[in-house]
C-alpha positions in Angstrom: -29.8 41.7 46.9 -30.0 45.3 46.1 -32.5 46.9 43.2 -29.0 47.2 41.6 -27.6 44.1 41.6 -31.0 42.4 40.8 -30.7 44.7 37.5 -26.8 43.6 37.1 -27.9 40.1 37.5 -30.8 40.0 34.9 -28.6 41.6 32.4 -25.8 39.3 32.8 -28.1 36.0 33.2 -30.2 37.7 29.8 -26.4 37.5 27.8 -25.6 34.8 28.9 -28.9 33.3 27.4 -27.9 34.8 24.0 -24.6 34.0 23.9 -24.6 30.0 24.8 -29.1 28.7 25.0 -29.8 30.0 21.2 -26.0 29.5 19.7 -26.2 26.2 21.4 -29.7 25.4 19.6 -28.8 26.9 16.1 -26.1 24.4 15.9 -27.4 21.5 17.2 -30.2 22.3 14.7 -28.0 23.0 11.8 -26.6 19.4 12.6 -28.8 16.3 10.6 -29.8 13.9 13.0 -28.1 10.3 12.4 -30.7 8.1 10.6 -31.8 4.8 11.7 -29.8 1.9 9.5 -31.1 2.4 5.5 -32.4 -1.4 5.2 -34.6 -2.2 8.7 -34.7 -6.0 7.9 -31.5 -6.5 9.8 -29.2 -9.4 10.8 -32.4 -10.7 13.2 -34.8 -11.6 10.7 -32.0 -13.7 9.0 -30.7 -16.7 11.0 -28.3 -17.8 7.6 -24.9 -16.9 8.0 -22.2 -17.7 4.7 -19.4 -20.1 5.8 -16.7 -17.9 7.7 -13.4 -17.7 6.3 -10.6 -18.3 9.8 -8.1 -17.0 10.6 -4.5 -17.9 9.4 -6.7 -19.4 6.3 -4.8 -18.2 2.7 -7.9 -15.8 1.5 -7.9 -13.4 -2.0 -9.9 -11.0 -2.2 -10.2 -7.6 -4.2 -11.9 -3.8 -4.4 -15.3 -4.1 -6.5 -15.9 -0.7 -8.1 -20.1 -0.6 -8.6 -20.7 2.7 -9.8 -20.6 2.9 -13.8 -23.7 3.7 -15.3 -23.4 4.1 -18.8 -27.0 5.4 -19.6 -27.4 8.2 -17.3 -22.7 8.2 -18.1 -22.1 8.7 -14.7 -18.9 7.7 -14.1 -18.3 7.2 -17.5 -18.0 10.4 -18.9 -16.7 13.0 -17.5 -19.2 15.9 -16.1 -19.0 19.3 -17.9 -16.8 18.1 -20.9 -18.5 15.0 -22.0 -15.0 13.3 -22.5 -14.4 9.8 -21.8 -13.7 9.4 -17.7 -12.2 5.7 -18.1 -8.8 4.5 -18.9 -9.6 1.2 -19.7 -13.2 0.0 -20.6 -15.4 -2.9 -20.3 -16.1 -5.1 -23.5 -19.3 -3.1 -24.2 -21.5 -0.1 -22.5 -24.5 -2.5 -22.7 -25.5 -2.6 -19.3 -22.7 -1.3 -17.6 -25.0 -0.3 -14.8 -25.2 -0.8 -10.6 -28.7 -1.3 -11.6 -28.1 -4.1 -13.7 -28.4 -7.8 -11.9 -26.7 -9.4 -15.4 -23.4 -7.3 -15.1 -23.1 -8.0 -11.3 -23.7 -11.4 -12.4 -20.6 -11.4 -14.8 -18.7 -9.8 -12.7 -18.9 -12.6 -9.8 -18.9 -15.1 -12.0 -15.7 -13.9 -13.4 -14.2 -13.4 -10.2 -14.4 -16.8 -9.1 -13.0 -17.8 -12.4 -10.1 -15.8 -11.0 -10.1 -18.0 -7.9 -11.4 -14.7 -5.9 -12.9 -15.3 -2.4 -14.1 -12.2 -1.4 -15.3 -8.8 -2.6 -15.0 -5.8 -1.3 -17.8 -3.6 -2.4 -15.9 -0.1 -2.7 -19.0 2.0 -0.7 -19.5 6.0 -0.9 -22.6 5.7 1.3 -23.3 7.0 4.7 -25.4 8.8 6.8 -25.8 11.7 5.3 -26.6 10.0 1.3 -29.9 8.4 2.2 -31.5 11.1 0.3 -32.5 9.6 -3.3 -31.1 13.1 -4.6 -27.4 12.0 -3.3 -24.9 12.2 -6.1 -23.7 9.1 -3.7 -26.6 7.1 -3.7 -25.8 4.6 -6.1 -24.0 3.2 -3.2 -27.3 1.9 -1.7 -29.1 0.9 -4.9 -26.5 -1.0 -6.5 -26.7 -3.4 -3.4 -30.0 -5.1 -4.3 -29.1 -5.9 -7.9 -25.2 -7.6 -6.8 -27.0 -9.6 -3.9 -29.9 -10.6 -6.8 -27.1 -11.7 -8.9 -25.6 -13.3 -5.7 -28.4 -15.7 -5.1 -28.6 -16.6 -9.1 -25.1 -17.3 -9.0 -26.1 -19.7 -5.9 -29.1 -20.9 -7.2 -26.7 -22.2 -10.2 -24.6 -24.5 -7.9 -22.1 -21.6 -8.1 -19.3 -20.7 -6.0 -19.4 -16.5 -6.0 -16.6 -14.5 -4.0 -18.4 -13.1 -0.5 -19.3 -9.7 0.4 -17.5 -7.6 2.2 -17.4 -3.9 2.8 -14.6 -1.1 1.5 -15.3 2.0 3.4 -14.0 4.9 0.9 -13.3 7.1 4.0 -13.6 10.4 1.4 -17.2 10.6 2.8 -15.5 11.8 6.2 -15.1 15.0 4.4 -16.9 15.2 0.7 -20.4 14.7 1.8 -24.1 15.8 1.0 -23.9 17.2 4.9 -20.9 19.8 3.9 -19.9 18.0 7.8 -15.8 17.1 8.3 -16.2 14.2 10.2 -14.2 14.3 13.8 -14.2 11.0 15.5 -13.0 11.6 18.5 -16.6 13.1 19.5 -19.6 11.0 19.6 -21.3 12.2 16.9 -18.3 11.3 15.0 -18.6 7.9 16.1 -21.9 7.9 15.4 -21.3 8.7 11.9 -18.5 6.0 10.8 -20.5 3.3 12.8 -24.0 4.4 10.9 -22.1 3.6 7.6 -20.6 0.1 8.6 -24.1 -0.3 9.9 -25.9 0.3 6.9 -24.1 -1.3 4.2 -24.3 -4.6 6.6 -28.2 -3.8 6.8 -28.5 -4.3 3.3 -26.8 -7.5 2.7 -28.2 -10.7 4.0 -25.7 -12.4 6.3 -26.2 -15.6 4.2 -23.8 -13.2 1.4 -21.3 -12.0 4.3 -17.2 -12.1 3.6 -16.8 -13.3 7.3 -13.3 -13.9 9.4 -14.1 -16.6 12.4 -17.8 -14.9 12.4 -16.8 -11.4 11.8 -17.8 -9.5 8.8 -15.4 -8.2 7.0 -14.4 -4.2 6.9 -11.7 -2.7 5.5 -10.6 1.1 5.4 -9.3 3.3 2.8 -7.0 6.3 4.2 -7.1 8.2 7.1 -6.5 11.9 6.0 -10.3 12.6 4.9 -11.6 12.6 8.9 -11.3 15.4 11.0 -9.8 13.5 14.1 -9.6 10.9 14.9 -8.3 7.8 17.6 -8.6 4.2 18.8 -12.1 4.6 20.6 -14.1 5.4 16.9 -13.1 1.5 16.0 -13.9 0.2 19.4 -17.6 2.0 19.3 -17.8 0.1 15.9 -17.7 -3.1 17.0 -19.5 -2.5 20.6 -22.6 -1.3 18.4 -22.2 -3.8 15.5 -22.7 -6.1 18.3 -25.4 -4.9 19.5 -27.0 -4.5 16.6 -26.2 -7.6 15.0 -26.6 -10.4 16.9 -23.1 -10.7 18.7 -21.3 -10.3 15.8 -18.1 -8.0 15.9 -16.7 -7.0 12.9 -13.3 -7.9 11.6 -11.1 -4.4 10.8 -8.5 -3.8 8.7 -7.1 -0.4 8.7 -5.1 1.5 6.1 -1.6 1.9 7.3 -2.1 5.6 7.8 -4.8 5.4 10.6 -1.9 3.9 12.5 -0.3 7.4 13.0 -2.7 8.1 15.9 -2.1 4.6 16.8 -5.7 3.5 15.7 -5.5 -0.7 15.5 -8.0 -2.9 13.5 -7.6 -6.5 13.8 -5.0 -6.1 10.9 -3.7 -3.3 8.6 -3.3 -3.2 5.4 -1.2 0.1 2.8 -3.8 1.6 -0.2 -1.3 1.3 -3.1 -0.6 -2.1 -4.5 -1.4 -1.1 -8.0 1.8 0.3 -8.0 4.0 -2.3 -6.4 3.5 -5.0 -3.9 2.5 -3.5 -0.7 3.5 -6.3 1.8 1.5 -5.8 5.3 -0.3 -7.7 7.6 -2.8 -7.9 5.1 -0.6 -7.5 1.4 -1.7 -5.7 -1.9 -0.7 -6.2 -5.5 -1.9 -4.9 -8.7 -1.5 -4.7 -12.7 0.1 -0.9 -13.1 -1.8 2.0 -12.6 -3.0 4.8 -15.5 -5.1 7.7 -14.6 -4.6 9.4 -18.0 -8.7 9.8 -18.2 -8.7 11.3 -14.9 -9.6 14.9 -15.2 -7.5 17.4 -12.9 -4.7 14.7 -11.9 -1.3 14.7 -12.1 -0.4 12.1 -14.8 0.7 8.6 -13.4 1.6 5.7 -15.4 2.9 2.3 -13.5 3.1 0.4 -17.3 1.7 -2.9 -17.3 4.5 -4.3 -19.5 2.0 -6.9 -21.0 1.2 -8.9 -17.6 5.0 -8.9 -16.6 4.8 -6.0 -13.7 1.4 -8.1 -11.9 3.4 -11.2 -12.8 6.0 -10.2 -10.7 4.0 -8.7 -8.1 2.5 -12.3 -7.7 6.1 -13.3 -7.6 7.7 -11.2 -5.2 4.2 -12.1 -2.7 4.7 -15.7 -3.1 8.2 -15.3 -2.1 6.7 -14.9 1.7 3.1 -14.5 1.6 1.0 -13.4 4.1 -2.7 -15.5 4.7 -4.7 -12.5 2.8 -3.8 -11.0 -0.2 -5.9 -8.1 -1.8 -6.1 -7.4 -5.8 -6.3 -3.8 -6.4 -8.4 -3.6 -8.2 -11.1 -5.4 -10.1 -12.3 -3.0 -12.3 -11.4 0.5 -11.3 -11.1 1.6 -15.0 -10.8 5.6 -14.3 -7.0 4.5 -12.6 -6.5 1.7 -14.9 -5.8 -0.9 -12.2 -8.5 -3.4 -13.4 -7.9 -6.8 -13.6 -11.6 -7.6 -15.6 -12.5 -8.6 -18.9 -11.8 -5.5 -20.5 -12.0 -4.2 -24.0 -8.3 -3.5 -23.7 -7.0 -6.8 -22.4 -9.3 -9.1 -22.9 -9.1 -12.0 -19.8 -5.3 -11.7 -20.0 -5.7 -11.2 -16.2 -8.5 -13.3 -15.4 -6.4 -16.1 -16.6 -3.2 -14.6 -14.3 -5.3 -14.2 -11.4 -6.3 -17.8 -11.5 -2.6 -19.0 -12.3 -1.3 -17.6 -9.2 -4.5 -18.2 -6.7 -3.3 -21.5 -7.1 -0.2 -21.3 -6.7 -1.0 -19.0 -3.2 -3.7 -21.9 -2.1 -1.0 -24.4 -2.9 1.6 -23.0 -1.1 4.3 -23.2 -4.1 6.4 -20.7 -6.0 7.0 -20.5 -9.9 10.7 -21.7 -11.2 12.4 -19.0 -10.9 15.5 -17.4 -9.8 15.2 -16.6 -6.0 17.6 -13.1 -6.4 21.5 -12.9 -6.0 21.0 -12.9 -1.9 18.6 -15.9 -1.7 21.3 -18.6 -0.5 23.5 -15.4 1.5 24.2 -15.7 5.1 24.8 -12.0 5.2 24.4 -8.6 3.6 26.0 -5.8 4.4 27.4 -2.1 3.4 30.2 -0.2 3.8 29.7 3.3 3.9 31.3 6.8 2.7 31.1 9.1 0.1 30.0 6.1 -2.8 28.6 3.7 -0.3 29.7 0.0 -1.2 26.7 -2.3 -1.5 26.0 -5.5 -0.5 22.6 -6.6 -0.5 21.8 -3.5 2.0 21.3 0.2 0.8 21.8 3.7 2.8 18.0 5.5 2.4 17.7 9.2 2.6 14.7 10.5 4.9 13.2 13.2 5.6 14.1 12.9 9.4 17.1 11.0 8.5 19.8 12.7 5.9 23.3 11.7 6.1 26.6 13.1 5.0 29.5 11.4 4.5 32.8 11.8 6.5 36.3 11.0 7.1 37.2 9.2 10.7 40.1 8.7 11.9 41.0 7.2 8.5 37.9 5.5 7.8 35.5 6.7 5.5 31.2 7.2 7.0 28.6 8.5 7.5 27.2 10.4 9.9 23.8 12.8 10.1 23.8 15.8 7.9 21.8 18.1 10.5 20.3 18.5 13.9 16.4 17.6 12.3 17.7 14.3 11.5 17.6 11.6 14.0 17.6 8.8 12.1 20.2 6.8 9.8 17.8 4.3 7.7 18.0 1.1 5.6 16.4 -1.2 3.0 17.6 -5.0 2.8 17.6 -6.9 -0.3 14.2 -8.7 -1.4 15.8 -11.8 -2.1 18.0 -12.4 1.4 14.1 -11.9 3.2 13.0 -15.4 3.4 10.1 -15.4 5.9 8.2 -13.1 7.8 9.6 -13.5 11.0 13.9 -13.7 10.5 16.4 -14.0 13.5 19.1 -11.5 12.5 21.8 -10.1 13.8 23.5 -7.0 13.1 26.3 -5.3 13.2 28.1 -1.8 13.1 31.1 -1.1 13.2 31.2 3.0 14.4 33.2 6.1 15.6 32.4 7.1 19.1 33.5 10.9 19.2 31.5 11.8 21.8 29.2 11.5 24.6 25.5 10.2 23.8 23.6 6.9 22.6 22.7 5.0 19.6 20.3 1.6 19.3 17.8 0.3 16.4 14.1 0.1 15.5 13.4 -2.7 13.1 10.0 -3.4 11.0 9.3 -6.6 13.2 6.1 -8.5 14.7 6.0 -6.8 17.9 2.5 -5.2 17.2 2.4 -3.2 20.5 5.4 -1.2 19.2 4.6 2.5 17.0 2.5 1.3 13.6 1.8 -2.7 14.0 5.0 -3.5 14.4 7.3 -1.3 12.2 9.4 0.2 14.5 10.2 -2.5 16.8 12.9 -1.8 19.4 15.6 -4.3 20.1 15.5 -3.6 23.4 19.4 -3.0 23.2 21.3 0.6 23.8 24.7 1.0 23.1 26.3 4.0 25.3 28.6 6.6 24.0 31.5 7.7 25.9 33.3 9.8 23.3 36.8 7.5 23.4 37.7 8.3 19.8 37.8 5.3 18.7 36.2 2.8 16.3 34.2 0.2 18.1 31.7 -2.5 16.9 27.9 -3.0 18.0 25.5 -6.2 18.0 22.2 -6.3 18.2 19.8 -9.6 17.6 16.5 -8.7 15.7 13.9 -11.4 16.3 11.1 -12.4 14.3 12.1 -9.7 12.3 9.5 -9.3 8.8 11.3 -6.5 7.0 7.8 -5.6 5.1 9.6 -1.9 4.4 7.4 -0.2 6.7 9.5 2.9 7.6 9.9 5.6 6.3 10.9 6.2 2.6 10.4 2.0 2.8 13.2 1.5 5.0 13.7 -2.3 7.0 15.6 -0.7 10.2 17.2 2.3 11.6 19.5 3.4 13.7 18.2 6.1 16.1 20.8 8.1 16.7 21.6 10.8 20.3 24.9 12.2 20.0 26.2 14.6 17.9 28.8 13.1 15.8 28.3 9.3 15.3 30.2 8.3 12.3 28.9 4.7 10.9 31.5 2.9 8.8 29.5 -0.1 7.8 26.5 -2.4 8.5 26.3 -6.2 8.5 23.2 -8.3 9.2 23.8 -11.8 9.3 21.0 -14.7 9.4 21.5 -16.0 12.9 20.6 -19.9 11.4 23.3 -19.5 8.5 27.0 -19.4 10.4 27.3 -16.7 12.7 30.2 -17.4 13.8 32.2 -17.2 10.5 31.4 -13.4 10.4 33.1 -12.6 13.9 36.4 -11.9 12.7 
């Protein structure tokens, strides 16, 4: 090598250095380093495991909100203006405190009055909030008072709800780190397992929610982390493993991690304060008021004096699924709690218990079961002012119709070319089970080349979000005869949980451009097909 080149080389090995040895150092540095779990004494040291719920086994449990303090007023008042941060209140501010083993105490105790199995203890801790300076580390010290008041409660000859764990996914992006949590890298994994792993640290297994053995996690939405797919759930439970004695925990993800096709063990939709949310997992709730809620839009769900949860409970027992979550206990900042409060007293205490038992019994209030309860079919017939049945047109984002006039029949048929869809919602009352042998039928134009079959929210959970858009396997081919024809399609073990979008039960996926729809029938395959093929 020439003088020259030597000089060339050296220059271009001395950038290089610059550009990639320090930048690579400075932010590796300016990362924190994962901590080791918050409480050593792990899972080892204790060989006492709760009894495990199993699966299939009816279960209630519900969101535990731990971090009121009314002396030091955080989350109480609001920061800056001193203004009162809670819709609803307790009975009194006297010990209203994470720190305080009596109001844990009352709170289990009055949650199995309820007839509440397990808690889910709503956690804003993480990796980056062991420092006792955390705005966030409430999270860890109001563990040791609840499992305190745990083992009184035990002590007693009481029978308090387990523990489990809420992850409040916000951390992934509001945390003392200033880090946005990406999960498809390994520090991202590292992160989200270090949480699970220190909030199960800190509670002795003896106080464990468990599901045949597996502790019990649940996630709160997906659109705090960065990124995010299916391998940041299965390095959770290969390291919980690890860690803890063969133990892998039992997931249940919000419906929106689904979207990346991220699976838990079961799934679950954030929301049931505002209406039943019927999934694999379902949620109901009392109403919803954030009126106290500084820089919110203003939301009110009214409570109409127990009637709305009443009806939730109602409408769940109709077909229940084997866990059912109460949102919440005593979030009082939303007004979704179902405590003693100041404002209601133990109106829902009482309702909560009511209804348990009528879950654990496997029975159903006297009531009437909805116009479409005894039907063998609903149907609708489509066009300008649709006529309906027991089924309904929805309007999509990805699915808007228009209606039209074919070949002397009035329709429907997509509005533009971004819509692919044609979508609709079936009657409460004609659903009555989770798993319903349909069929259905459309009668439709066929003006031109192309294709045409239907998704439906069924129990195939390989298929796109657990389940919700099922395929029936069947594809009906266009040929563009100009005439009306009729299409059947059998939709087994069909749940109609009104998992698609804008809380639709099927659709019709549509490929050619001008399918016209005149009308829709589905018919309960065990109630008299046969009369409905005329």
């Amino acid at each position: 090598m020439s003088r020259q080149s030597k000089v060339i080389y050296l220059i271009f090995v001395f950038v290089l250095a610059f550009f990639t040895g320090p930048l690579a150092r400075s932010e590796t540095a300016s990362l924190h380093d994962i901590p080791a779990a918050f409480c050593p004494n792990s899972v080892r040291l204790d060989s006492t495991f709760a009894k495990s719920f199993h699966l299939g086994e009816r279960i209630v449990g519900t969101y535990y909100f731990y971090w009121y303090d009314a002396p030091s007023k955080r989350h109480v008042v609001n920061p800056g203006s001193n203004t009162d941060a809670l819709t609803d209140h307790p009975p009194t501010l006297d010990g209203f405190s994470w720190k305080s083993v009596a109001w844990h105490k009352k709170q289990l105790s009055d949650m199995e009055d309820a007839g509440i199995d397990m808690a889910l203890m709503v956690f804003w801790g993480g990796p980056s909030e062991h420092d006792p300076g955390s705005p966030k580390h409430w999270s860890y010290d109001g563990l040791q008072p609840l499992i305190a008041a745990r083992e009184e409660l035990l002590r007693e000859g009481r029978h308090p709800p387990l523990i489990g764990l809420f992850y409040d996914t916000s951390t992934l992006k509001d945390n003392l780190w200033g880090e946005h949590v990406d999960m498809t890298t390994e520090r991202g994994k590292q992160w989200f397992y270090a949480t699970v792993r220190d909030f199960f640290s800190c509670i002795p297994p003896r106080h464990w929610a468990m599901i045949d053995g597996s502790p019990v996690v649940f996630l709160y939405v997906a659109g705090f982390a960065k990124d995010y797919d299916q391998s940041f759930v299965d390095y959770t439970k290969r390291n919980f493993a690890n860690d803890f004695g063969g133990h892998v925990p039992y997931i249940a993800t919000d419906y929106t991690w689904l979207k990346h096709q991220a699976k838990g063990d079961n799934f679950v939709i954030w929301g049931g304060a505002l209406g039943l949310k019927r999934a694999g997992i379902s949620e109901l709730g009392p109403g919803y008021d954030q009126s106290a809620a500084v820089n919110r839009k203003r939301l009110i769900v009214p409570r109409d004096d127990g009637k709305f949860y009443e009806e939730n409970w109602r409408l769940f027992l109709r077909r229940p699924t084997p866990i059912v979550m109460i949102e919440t206990w005593n979030e009082f900042h939303e007004g979704t709690d179902i405590c003693e409060s100041r404002e209601y007293g133990r109106k829902y205490i009482e309702l909560t218990r009511k209804y348990v038992a009528l879950f654990k019994q496997d029975k159903q209030e006297n009531q009437s079961r909805g116009k479409y309860a005894d039907a063998g079919n609903v149907e609708i017939v489509l066009g300008e002012h649709p006529a309906e049945d027991g089924l309904k047109l929805i309007q999509s984002g990805d699915g808007v119709t228009m209606p039209v006039r074919a070949n002397g029949f009035d329709a429907v048929r997509l509005a533009n070319s971004s819509s692919s869809f044609i979508y609709f919602g079936v009657d409460e009352s004609f659903k009555w089970s989770n798993a319903m042998d349909l069929r259905l039928i459309v009668e439709y134009f066929d003006a031109s080349p192309g294709t045409f079959t239907v998704q439906f929210d069924g129990n195939d959970h390989s298929a796109p979000f657990f389940g919700a858009y099922t395929p029936t396997g069947q594809i009906v081919r266009l040929t563009g005869t100009r005439s009306w024809r009729r299409a059947e399609f059998d939709l087994r073990r069909a749940r109609m949980w009104n998992l698609e979008n804008a809380d639709a039960d099927f659709r019709l996926v549509v490929r050619a451009p001008e399918l016209a729809v005149h009308s829709v029938s589905l018919i309960a395959r065990d109630k008299g097909l046969d009369q409905f093929r005329n």
